[in-house]
SERO-4910 file (N, C-alpha, C, O; in steps of 0.05 Angstrom, whole numbers):
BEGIN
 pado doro    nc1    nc2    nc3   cac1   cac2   cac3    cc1    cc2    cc3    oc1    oc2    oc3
  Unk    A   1574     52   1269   1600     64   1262   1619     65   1286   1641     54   1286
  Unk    A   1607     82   1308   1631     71   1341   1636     52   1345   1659     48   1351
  Unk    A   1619     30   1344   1625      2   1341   1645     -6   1327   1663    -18   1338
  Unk    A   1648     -1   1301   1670    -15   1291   1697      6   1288   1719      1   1278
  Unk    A   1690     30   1300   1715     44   1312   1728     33   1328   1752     29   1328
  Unk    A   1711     27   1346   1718     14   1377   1729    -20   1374   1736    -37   1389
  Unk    A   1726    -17   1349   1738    -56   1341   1767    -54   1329   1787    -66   1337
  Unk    A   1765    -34   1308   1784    -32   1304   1807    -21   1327   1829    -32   1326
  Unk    A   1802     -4   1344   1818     15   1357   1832    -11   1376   1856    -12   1384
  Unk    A   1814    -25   1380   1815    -51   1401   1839    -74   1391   1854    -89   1404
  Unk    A   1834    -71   1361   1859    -94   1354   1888    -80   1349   1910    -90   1353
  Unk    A   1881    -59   1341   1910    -40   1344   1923    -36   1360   1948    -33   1359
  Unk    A   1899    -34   1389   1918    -36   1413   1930    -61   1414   1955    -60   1413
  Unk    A   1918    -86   1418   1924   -116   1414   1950   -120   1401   1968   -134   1411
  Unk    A   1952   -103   1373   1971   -112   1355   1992    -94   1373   2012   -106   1379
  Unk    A   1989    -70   1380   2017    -59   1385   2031    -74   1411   2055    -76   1415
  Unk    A   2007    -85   1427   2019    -94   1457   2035   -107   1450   2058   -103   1457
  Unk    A   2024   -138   1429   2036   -153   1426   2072   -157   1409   2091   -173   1408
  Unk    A   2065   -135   1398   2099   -127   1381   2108   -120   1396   2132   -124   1395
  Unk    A   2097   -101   1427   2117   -100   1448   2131   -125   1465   2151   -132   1478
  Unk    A   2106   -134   1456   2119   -165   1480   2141   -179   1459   2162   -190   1467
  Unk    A   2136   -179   1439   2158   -191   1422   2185   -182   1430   2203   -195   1441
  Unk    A   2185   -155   1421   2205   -145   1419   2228   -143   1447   2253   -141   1448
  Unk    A   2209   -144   1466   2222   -139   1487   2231   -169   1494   2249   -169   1511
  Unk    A   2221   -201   1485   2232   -222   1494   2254   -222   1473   2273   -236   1481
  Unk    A   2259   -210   1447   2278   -211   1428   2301   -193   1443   2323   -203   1447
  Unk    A   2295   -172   1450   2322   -154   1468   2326   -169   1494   2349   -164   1501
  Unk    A   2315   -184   1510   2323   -205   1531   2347   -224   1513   2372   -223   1517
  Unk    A   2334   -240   1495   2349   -256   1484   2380   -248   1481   2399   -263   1489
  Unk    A   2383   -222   1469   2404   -207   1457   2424   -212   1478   2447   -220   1473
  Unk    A   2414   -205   1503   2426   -194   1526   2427   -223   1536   2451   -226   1542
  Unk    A   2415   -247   1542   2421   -267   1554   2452   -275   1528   2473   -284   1536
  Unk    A   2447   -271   1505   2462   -282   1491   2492   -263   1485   2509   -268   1468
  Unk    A   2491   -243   1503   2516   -236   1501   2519   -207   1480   2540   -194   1476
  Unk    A   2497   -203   1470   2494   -187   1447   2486   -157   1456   2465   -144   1452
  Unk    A   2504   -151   1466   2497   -124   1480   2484   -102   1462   2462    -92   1465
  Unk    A   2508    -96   1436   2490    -73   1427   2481    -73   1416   2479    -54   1401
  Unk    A   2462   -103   1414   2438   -109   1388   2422    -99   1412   2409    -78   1411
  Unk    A   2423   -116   1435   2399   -104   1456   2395    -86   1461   2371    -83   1462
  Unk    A   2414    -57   1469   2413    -33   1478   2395    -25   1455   2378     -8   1459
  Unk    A   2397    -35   1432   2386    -18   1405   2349    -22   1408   2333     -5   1400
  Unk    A   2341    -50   1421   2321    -62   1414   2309    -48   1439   2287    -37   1438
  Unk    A   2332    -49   1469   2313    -31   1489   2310    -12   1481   2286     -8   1479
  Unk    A   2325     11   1472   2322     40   1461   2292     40   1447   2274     55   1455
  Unk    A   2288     19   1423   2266     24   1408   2234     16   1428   2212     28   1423
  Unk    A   2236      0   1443   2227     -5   1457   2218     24   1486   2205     14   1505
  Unk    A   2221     40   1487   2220     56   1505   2213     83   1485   2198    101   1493
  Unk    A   2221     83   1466   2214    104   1438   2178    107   1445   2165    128   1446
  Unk    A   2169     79   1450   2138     72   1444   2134     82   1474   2111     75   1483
  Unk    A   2143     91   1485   2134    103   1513   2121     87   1533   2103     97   1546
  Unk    A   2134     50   1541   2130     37   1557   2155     39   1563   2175     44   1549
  Unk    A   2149     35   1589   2186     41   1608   2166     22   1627   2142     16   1626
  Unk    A   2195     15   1652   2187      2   1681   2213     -5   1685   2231     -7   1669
  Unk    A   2213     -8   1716   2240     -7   1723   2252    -34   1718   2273    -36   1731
  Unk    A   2246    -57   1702   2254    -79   1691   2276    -68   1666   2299    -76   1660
  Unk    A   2257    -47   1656   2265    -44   1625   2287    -29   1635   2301    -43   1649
  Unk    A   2296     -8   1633   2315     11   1648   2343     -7   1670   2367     -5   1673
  Unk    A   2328    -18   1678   2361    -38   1684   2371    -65   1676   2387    -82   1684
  Unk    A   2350    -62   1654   2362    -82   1640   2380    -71   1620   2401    -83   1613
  Unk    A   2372    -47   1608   2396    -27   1589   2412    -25   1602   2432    -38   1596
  Unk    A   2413     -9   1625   2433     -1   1651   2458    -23   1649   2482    -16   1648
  Unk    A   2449    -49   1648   2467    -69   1656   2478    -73   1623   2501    -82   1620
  Unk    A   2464    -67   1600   2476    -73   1573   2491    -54   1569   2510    -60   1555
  Unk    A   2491    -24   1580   2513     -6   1576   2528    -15   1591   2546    -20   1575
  Unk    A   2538    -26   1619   2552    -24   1637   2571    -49   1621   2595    -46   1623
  Unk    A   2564    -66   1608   2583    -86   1595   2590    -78   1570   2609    -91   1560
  Unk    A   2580    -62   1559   2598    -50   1541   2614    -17   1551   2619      5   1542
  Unk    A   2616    -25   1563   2638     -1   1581   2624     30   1583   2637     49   1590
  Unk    A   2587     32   1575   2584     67   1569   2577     64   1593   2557     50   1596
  Unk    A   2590     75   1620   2588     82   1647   2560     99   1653   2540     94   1665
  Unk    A   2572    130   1632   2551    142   1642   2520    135   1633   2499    144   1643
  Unk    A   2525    114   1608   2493    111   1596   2479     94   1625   2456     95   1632
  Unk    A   2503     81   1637   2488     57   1650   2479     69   1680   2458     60   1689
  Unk    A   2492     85   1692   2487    108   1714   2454    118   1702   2433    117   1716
  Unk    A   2454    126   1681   2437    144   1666   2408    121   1681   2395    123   1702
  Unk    A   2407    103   1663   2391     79   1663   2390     70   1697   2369     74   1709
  Unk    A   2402     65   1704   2396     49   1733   2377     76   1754   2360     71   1771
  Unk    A   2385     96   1750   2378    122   1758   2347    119   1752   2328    119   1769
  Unk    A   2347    116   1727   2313    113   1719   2295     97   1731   2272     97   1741
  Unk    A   2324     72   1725   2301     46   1743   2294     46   1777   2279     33   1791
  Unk    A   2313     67   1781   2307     76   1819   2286     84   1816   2264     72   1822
  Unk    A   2291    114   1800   2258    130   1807   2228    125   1809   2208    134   1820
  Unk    A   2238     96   1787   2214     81   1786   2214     50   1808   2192     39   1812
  Unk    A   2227     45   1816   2232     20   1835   2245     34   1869   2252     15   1882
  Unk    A   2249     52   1880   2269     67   1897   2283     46   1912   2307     46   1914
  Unk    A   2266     25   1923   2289      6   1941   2282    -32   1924   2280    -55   1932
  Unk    A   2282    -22   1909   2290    -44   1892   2328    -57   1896   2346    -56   1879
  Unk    A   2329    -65   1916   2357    -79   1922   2377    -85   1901   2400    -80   1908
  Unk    A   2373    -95   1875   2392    -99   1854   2393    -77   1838   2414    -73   1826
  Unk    A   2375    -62   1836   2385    -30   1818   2401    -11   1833   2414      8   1823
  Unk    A   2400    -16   1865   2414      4   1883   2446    -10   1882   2467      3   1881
  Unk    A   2444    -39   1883   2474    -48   1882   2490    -39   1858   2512    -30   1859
  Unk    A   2475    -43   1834   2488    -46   1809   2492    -11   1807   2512      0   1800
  Unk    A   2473     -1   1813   2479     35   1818   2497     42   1832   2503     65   1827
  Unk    A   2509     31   1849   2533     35   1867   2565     23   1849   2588     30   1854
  Unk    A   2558     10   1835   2574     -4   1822   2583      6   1804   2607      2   1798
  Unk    A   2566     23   1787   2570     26   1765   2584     69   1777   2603     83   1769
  Unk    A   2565     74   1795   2585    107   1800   2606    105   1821   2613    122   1837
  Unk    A   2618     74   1816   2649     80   1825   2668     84   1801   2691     87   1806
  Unk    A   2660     84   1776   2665     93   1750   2670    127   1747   2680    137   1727
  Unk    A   2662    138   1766   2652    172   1766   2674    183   1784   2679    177   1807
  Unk    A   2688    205   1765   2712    217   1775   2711    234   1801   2730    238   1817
  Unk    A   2685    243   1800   2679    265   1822   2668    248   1845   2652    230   1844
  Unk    A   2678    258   1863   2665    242   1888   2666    266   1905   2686    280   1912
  Unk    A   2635    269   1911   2624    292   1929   2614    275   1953   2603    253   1954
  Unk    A   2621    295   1977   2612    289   2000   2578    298   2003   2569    320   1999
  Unk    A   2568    281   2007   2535    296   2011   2532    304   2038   2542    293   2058
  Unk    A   2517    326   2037   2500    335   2062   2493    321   2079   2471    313   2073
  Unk    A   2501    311   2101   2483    296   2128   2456    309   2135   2455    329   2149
  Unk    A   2432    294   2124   2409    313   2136   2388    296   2158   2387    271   2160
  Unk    A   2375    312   2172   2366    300   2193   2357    281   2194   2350    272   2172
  Unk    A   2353    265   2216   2353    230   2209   2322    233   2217   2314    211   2211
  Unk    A   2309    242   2221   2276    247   2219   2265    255   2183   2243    247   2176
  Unk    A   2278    266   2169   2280    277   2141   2282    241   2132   2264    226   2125
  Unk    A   2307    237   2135   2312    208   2124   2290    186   2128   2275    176   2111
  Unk    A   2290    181   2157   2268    164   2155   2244    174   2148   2231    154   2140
  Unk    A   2229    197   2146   2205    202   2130   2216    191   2100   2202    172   2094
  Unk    A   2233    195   2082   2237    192   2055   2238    162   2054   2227    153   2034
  Unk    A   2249    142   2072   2248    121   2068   2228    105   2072   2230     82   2064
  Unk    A   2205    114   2084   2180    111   2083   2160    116   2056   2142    102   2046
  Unk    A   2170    140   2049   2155    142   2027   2166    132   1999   2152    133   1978
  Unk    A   2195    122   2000   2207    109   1979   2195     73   1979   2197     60   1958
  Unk    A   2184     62   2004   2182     35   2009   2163     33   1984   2168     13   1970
  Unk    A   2149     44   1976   2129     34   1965   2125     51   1929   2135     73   1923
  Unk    A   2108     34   1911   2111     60   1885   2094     78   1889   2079     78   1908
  Unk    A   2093     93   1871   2064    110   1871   2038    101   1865   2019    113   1874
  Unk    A   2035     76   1850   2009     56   1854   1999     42   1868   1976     38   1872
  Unk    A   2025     31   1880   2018     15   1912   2005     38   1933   1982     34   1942
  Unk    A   2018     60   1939   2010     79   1960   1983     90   1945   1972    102   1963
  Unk    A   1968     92   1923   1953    109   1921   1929     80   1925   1906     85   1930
  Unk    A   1936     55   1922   1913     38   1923   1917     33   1952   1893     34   1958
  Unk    A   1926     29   1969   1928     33   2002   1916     66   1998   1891     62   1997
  Unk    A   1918     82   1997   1892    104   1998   1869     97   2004   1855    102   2023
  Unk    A   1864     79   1979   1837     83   1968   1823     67   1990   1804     74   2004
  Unk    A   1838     42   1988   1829     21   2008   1826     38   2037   1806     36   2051
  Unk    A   1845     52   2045   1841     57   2073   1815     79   2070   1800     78   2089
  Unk    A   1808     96   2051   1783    109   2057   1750     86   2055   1729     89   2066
  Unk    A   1760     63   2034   1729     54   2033   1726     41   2060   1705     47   2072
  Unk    A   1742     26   2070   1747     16   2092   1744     42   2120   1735     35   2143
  Unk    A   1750     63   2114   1734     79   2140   1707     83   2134   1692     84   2153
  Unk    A   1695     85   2106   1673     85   2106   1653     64   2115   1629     65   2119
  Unk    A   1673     43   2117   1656     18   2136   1644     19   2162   1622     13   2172
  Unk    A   1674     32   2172   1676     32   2195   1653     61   2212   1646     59   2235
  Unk    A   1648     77   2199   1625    104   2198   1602     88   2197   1586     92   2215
  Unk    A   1596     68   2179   1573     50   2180   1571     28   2201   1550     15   2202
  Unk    A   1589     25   2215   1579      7   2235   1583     24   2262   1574     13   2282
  Unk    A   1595     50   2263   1592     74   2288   1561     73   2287   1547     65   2306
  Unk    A   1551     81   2262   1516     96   2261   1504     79   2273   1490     85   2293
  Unk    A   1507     46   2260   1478     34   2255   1487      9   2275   1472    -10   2276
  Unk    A   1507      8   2288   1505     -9   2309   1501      6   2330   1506     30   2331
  Unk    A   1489    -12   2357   1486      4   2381   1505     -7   2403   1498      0   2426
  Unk    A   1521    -20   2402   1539    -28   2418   1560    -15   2429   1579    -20   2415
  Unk    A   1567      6   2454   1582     19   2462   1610     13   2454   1625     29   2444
  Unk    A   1615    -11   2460   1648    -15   2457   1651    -21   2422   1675    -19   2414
  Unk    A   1633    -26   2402   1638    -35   2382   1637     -4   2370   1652      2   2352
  Unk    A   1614     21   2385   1623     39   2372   1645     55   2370   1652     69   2351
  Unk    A   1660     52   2399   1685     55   2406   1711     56   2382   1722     75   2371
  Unk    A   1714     21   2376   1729     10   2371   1722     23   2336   1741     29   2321
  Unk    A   1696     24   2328   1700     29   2306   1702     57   2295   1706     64   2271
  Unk    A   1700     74   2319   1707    108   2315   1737    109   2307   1749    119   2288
  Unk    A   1747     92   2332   1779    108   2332   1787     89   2300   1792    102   2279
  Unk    A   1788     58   2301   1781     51   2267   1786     68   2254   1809     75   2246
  Unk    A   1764     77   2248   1755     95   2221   1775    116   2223   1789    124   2204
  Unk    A   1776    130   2258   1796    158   2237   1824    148   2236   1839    161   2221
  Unk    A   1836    123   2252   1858    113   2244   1867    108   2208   1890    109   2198
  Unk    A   1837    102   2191   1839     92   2173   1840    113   2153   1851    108   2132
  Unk    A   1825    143   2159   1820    160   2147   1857    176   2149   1868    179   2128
  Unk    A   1866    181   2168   1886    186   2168   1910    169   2156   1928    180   2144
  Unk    A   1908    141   2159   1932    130   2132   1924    139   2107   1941    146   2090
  Unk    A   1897    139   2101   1890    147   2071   1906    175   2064   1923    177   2047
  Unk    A   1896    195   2082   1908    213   2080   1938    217   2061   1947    224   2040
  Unk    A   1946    201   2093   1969    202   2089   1986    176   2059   2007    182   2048
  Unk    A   1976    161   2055   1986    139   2028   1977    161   2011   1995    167   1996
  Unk    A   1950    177   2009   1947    193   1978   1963    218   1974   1964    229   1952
  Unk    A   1979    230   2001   1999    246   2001   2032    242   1994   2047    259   1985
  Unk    A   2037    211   2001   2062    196   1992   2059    193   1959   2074    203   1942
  Unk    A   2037    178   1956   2025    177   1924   2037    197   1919   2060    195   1913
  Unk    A   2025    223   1918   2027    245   1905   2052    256   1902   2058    268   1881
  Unk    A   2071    252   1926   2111    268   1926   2115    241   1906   2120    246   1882
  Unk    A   2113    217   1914   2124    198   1889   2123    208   1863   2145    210   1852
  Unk    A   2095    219   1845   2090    223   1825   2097    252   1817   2100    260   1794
  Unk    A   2099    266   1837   2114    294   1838   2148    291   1826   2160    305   1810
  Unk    A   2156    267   1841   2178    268   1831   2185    253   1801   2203    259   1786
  Unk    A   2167    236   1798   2170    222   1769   2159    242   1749   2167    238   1726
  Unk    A   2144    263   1754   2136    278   1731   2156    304   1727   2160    316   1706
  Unk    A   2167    310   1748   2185    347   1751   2212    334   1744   2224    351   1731
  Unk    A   2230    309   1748   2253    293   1737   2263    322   1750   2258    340   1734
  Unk    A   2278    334   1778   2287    350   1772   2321    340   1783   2334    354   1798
  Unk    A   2331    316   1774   2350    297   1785   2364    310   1748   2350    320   1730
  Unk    A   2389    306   1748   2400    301   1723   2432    288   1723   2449    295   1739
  Unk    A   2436    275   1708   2463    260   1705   2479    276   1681   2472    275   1658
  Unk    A   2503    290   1690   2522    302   1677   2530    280   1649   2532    256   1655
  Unk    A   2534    285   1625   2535    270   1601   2552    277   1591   2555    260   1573
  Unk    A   2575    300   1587   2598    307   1574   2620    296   1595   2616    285   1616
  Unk    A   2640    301   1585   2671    284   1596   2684    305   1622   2697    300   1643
  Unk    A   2675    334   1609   2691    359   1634   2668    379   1632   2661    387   1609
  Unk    A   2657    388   1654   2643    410   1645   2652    437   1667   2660    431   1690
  Unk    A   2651    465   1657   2661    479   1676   2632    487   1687   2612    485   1672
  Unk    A   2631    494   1708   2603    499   1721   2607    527   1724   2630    532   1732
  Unk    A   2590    550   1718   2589    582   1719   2581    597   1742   2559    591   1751
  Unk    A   2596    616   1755   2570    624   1771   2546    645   1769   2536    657   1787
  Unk    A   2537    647   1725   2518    657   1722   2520    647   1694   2539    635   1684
  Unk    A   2494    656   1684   2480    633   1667   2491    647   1630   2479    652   1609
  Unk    A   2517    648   1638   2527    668   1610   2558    648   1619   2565    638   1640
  Unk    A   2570    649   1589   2595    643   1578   2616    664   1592   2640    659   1590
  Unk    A   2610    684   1605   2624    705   1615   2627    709   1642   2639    727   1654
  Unk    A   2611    685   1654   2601    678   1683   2637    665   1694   2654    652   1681
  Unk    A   2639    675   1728   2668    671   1733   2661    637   1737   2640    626   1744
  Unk    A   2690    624   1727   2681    588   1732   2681    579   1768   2691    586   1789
  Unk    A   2671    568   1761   2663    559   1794   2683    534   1804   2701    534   1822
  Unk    A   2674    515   1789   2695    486   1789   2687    469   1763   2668    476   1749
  Unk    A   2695    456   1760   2699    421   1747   2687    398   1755   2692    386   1776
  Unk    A   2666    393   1736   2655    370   1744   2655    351   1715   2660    359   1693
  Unk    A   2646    322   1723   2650    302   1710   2630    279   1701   2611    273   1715
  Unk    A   2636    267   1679   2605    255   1670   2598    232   1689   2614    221   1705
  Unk    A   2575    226   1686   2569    197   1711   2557    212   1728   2537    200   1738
  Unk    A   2564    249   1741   2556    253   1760   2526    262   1766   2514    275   1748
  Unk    A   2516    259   1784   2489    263   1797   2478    288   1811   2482    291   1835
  Unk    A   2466    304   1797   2467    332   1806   2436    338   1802   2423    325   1786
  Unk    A   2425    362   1821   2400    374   1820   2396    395   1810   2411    415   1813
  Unk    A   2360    394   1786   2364    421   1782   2350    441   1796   2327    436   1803
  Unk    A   2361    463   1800   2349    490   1812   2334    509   1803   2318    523   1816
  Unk    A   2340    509   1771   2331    536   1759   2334    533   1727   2346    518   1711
  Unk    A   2325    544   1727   2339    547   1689   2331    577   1670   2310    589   1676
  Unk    A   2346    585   1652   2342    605   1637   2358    605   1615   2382    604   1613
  Unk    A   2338    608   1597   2340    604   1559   2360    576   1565   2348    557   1575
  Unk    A   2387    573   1558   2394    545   1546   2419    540   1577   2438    526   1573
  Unk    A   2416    551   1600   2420    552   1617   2411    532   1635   2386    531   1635
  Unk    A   2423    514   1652   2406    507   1682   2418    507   1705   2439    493   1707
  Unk    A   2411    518   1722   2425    520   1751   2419    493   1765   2398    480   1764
  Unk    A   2447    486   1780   2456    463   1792   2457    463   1815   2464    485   1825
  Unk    A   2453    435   1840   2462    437   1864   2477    405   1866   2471    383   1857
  Unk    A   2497    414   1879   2511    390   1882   2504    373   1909   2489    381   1927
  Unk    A   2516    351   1909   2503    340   1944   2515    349   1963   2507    344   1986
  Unk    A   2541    366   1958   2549    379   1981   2539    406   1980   2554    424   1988
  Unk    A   2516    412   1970   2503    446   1974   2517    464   1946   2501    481   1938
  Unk    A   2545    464   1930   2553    469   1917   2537    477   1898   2524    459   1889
  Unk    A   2529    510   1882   2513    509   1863   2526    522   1848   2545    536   1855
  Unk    A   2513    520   1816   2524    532   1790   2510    531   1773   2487    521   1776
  Unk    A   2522    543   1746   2505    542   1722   2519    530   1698   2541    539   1692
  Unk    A   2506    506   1678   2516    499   1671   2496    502   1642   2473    511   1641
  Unk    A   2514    493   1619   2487    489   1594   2471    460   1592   2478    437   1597
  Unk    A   2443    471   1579   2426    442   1582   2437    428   1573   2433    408   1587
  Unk    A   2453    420   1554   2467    403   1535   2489    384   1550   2495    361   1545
  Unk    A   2494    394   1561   2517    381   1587   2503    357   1606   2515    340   1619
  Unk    A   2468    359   1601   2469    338   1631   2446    330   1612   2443    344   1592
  Unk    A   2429    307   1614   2407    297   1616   2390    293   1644   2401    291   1666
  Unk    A   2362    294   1639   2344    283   1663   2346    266   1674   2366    255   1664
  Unk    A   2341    257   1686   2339    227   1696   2299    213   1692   2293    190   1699
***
């Protein structure tokens, strides 16, 4: 009887992969052919089924951006960062598309030690850094096996410092791994989605207004309470706005 659970379960997966692969060379087509909002419709349904990758996401990105929805396509390229970070054509076309965005905030200058740590750990996804982990620990375990069981002074040398060289990238790739996936699971990034929003400086309709902000824009969240979420802007600027006003990223 598991047996032919396990047969069945096996072609269902088969069958669904494969309606994915359809569907997604049918929404290529759309989009090679000019057919924007047949494709946006086919990526939408396509991401419903809960496969995403940063292919899929800028390829919508770029189908909103030609049919003029700015902020859908900000929305989308955004996604396809989190999942690609220095993917070179999602950062261009992301630059492209939030010169569309009314607000233009000065960001914070933060320490150029901060930066280059983040650009380190953006080089790579969170699969690549967690399989450089893995590799760097089996690989010190090599290197522990040829400390023990060889007797050669300089080979034990060479294979001590080795090993904790190797134990320490592990370390360190399964700690990158982990802020990567920290950040793909907490989404605490959100893109403003209404046309004007007033930002509060408390989490009530009665809260004094703070300023004006605008859709397209790129803001962090801080906090939230009942249908409330507190905001930080890139210039340190914070407020409260309603959930309904922004999406995740």
């Amino acid at each position: 009887m598991k047996r032919i659970l396990h047969t069945i379960l096996s072609i269902l997966f088969a069958v669904a992969a494969f309606a994915q692969v359809d569907q997604l060379q049918k929404a290529n087509e759309h989009y090679t052919k000019e057919e924007f909002k047949q494709a946006i419709e086919d990526y939408n349904q396509i991401l419903m089924t809960s496969m995403e990758s940063p292919e899929l996401y800028f390829n919508l990105g770029n189908a909103y951006y030609k049919t003029k929805q700015y902020t859908l396509a900000i929305l989308n390229f955004e996604r396809a960062k989190l999942l690609s970070p220095d993917n070179e054509d999602i950062n261009f076309n992301l630059q492209v598309a939030n010169q569309h965005v009314v607000d233009s905030i000065q960001e914070l200058p933060g320490l150029f030690i901060f930066r280059w740590w983040d650009s380190i750990i953006n080089s790579q996804t969170t699969d690549t850094w967690a399989v450089f982990s893995i590799i760097g620990f089996i690989l010190s375990l090599v290197m522990a096996g040829i400390y023990f069981f060889v007797r050669s002074g300089d080979i034990k040398r060479i294979s001590f410092w080795a090993g904790c060289f190797l134990i320490l990238f592990s370390v360190f790739s399964g700690s990158f791994a982990a802020q990567q996936k920290s950040r793909l699971v907490n989404h605490s990034f959100a893109i403003v989605m209404q046309p004007t929003v007033t930002v509060k400086s408390s989490p009530s309709e009665k809260g004094t207004n703070l300023f004006v902000i605008h859709e397209g824009l790129k803001v962090k969240i801080t906090d939230k309470l009942g249908d409330w979420i507190e905001i930080r802007l890139a210039d340190g600027n914070k407020g409260w706005l309603l959930t309904e006003s922004i999406e995740r990223i």
